[in-house]
C-alpha positions as CSV (number, residue, x, y, z in Angstrom):
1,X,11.2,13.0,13.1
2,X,9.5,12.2,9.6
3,X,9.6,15.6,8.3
4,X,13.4,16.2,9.7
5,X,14.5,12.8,7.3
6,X,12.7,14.0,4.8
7,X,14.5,17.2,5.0
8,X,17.5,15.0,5.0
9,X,16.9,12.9,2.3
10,X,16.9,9.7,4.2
11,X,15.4,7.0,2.3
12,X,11.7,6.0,3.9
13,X,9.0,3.0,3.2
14,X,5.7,3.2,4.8
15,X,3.4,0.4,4.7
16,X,-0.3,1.0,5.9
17,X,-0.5,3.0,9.0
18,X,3.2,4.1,8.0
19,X,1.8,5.0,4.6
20,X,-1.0,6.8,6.7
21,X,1.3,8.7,9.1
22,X,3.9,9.6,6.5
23,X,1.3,11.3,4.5
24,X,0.1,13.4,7.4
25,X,3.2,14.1,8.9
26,X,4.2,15.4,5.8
27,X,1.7,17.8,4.8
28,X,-1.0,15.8,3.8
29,X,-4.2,14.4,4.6
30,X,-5.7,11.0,6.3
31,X,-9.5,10.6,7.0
32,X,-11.9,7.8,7.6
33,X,-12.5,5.8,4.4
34,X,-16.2,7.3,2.6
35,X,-16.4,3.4,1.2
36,X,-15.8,1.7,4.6
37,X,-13.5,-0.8,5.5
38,X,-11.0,-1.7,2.4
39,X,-10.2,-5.6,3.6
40,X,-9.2,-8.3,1.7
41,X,-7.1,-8.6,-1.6
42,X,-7.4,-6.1,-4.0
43,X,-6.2,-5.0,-7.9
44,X,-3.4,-2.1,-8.0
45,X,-3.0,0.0,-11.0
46,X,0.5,1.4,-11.0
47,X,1.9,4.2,-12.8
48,X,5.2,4.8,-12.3
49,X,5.7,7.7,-14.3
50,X,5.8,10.3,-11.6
51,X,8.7,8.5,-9.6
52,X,11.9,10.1,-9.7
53,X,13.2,6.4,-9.4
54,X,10.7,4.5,-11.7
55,X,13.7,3.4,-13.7
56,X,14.8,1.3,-10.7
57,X,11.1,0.6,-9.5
58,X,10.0,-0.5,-13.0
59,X,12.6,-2.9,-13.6
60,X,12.3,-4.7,-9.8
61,X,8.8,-5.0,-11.3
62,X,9.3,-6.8,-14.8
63,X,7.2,-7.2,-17.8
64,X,4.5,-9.5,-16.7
65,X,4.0,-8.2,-13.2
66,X,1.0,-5.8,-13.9
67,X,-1.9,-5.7,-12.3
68,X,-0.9,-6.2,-9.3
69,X,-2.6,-7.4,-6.0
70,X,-1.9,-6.5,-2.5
71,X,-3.6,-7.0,0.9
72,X,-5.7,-4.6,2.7
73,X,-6.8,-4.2,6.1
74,X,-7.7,-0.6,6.7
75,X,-10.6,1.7,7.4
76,X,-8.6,5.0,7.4
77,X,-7.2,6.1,3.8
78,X,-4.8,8.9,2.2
79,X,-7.9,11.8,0.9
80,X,-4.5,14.7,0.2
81,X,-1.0,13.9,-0.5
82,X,2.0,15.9,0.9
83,X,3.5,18.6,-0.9
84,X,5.8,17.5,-3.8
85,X,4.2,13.9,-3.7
86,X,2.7,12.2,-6.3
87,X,0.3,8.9,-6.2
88,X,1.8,6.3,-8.4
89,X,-1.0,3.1,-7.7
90,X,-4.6,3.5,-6.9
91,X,-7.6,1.0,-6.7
92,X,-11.4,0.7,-7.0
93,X,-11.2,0.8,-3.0
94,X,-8.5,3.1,-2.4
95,X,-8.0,6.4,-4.5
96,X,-3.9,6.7,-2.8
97,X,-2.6,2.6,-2.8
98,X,0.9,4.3,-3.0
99,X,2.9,7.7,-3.0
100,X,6.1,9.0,-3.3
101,X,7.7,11.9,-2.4
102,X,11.2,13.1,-4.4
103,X,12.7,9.6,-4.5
104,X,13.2,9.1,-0.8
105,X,9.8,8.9,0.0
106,X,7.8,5.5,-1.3
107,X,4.4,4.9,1.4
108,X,2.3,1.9,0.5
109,X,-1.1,1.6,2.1
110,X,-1.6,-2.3,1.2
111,X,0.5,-5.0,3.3
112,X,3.0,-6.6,0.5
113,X,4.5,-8.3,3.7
114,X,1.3,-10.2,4.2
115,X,0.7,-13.4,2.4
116,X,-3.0,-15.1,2.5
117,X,-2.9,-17.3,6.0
118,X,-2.1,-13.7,7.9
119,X,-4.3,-11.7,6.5
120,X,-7.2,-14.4,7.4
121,X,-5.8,-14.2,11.2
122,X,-6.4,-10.6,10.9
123,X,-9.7,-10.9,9.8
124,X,-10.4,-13.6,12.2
125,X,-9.3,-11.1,15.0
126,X,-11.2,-8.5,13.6
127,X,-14.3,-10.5,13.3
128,X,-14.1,-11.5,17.0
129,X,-13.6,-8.3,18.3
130,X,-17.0,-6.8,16.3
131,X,-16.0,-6.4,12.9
132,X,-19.9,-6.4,11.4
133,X,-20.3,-10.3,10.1
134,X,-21.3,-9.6,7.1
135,X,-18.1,-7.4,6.2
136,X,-16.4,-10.0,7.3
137,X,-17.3,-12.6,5.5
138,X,-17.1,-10.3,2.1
139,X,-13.4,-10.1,2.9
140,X,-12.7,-13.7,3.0
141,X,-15.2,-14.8,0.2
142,X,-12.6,-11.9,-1.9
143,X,-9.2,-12.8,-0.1
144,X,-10.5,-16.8,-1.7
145,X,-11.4,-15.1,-5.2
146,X,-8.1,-12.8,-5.3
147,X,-5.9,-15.1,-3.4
148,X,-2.8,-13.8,-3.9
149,X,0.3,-15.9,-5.3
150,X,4.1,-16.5,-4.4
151,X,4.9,-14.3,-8.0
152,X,2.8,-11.2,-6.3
153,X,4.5,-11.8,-3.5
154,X,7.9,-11.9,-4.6
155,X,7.3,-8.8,-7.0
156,X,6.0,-6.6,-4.1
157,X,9.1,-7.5,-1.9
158,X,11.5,-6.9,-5.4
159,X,9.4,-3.4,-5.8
160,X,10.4,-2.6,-1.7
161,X,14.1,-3.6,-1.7
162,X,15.0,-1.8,-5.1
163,X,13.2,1.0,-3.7
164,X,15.3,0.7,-0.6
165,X,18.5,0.3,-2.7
166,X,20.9,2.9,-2.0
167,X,22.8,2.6,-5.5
């Protein structure tokens, strides 16, 4: 169904496993992170120079918005984009944070939905169901040092609706 809206033109966010599956379903490629586990809160650099619609995405954005955090919780990763995409954030952690694909297309691997308290449920499930202890408390000890604020917050969901904008 993916490649058939795509065909369309329909206008598609993914966000972490959607980012995943939108890239394979698409042509591309998803394989087992090489550096592990990608948890916690990490730095985005964007460029948005590849975006058919960076004019709209940059301005949801605003001057002072760079760097930008977002929360991770994912061991699986982006390693090829689709055809005709192109990455527009990456990370120490993550070569692909975010691609797009013509300007219908924006896939995200972070969670911009998630604020602080969920992602330390997460990582409390995760712990409890084996997540190695040590890994675990790495991601918390960062998710306290990269805590991230109510201005991220707001800029990621103003980066996901003007994307979403249909004018």
């Amino acid at each position: 169904r993916l490649p058939r809206r795509h065909d369309r033109k329909q206008r598609v966010l993914g966000i972490c496993f959607g980012h995943q599956v939108l890239a394979r379903s698409l042509g591309g490629k998803v394989e087992r992170a090489a550096r592990g586990w990608c948890l916690g809160a990490n730095e985005v650099s964007l460029d948005l120079s590849p975006a058919p619609s960076r004019a709209r995405l940059a301005s949801a954005l605003g001057a002072d918005a760079l760097p930008l955090r977002i929360h991770q919780i994912h061991q699986d990763e982006v390693t090829s984009l689709p055809p005709g995409a192109a990455s527009i954030a990456s990370s120490p952690e993550c070569d692909c944070e975010a691609f797009v694909l013509e300007d219908h297309v924006l896939a995200i691997q972070g969670h911009p939905e998630f604020d602080d308290g969920m992602v330390e449920d997460m990582l409390e499930l995760k712990r409890s169901a084996g997540l190695d202890a040590a890994v675990a408390d790495e991601a918390f000890r960062q998710l306290r040092d990269k805590s991230i604020d109510e201005k991220t917050f707001q800029t990621w969901s103003r980066l996901c609706r003007a994307f979403l904008k249909t004018s």
